[in-house]
N, C-alpha and C positions, 0 to 999 in steps of 0.2 A: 551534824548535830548530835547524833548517837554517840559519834568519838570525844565530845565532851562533855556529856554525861554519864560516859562510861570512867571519862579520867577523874569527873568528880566525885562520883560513888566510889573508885578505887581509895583514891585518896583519903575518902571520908572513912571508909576500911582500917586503911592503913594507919591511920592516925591513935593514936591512947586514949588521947582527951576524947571525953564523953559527949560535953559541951560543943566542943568542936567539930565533934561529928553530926552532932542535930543539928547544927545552927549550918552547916554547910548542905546539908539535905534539904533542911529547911529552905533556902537561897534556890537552891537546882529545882524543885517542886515548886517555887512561887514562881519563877521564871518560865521554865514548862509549859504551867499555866496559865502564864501571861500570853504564849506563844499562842494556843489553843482558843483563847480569846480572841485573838484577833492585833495582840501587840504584840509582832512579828519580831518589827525593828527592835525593839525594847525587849526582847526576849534576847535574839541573838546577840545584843550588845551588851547583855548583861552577864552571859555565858561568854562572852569574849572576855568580858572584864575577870570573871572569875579563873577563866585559864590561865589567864597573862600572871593573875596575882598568884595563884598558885605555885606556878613556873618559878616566880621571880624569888618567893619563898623559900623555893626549893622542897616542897612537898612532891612534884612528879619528876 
């Protein structure tokens, strides 16, 4: 879980757009969250979704 919140913060780094970058922290931090509360599943399968989209982007 660390190695996709490490590749989402890089990213979020990497990127110009400003926007881009809060709204993707924003996403990683709600998720997190979600985890810490108690929606495990839904946390992991959200952080799944956002590495695949990343991936597929071509951001990492």
């Amino acid at each position: 879980m660390l190695g996709t919140l490490e590749l989402a913060l890089r990213l979020a780094i990497s990127r110009r757009s400003r926007d881009l970058r809060v709204f993707v922290i924003f996403v990683v931090v709600f998720l997190v969250g979600a985890m810490q509360l108690g929606f495990i599943g839904l946390g992991r399968m959200g952080l799944n979704m956002v590495t695949r989209l990343a991936l597929s982007v071509g951001w990492a």
